[in-house]
C-alpha positions in Angstrom: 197.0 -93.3 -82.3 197.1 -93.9 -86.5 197.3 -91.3 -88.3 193.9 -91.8 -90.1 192.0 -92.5 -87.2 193.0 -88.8 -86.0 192.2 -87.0 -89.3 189.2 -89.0 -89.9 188.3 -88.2 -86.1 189.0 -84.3 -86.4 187.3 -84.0 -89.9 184.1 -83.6 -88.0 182.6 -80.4 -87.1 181.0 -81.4 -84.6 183.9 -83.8 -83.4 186.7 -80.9 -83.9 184.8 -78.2 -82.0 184.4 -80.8 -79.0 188.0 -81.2 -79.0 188.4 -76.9 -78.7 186.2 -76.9 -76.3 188.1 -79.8 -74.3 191.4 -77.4 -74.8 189.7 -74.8 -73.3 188.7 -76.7 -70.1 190.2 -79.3 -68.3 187.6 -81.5 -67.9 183.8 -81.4 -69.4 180.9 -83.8 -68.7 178.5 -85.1 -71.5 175.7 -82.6 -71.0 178.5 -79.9 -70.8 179.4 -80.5 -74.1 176.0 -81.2 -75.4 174.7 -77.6 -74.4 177.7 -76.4 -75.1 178.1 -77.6 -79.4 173.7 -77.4 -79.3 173.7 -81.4 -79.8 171.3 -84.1 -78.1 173.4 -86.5 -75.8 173.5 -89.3 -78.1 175.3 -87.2 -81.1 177.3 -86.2 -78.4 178.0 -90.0 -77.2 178.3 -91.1 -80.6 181.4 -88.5 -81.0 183.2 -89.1 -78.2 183.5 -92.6 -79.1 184.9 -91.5 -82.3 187.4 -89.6 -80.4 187.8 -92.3 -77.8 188.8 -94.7 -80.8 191.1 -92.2 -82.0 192.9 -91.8 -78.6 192.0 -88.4 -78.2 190.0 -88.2 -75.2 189.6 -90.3 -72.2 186.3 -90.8 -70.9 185.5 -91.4 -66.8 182.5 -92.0 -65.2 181.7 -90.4 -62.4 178.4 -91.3 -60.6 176.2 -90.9 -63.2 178.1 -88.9 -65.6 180.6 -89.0 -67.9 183.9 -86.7 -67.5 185.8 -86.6 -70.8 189.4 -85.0 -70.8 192.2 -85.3 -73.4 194.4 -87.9 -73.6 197.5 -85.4 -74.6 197.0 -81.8 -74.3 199.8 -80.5 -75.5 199.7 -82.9 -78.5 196.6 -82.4 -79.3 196.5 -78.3 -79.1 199.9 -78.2 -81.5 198.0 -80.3 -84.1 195.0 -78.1 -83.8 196.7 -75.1 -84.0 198.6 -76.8 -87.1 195.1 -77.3 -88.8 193.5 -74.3 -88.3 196.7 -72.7 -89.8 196.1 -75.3 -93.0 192.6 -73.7 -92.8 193.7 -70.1 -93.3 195.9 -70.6 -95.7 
């Protein structure tokens, strides 16, 4: 995973709270996420493949959904906790 394609990935809002909520759970589904961050399924979509691109997440499909998990959990929640730190100052 680069380096930009992760900050540029997590300088979304909408990307960034996806990937909280994905800490949170285990594993989420597109319309999960959708009600979950008040977005239509194709912001949603859009996102993911942002985050996909980044290496973030993976993305399954399952029937007729998609399950989306992270790709590194343990990576990913130290360089979340590491931002919101930034964020407070």
């Amino acid at each position: 995973m680069t380096q930009y394609l992760l900050f540029k990935a997590l300088g979304d809002k909408t990307r960034f709270l996806i990937v909280e909520k994905l800490l949170e759970n285990k594993k989420n589904c597109c319309t999960d996420l959708a009600e979950i961050t008040n977005r239509d399924l194709s912001t949603i979509s859009r996102q993911l493949e942002i985050l996909k691109k980044a290496n973030i997440i993976e993305i399954k499909k399952i029937k007729k959904n998609k399950c989306i998990s992270l790709t590194n959990k343990t990576a990913i929640k130290k360089i979340i906790k590491d931002i919101n730190k930034i964020k407070e100052g």
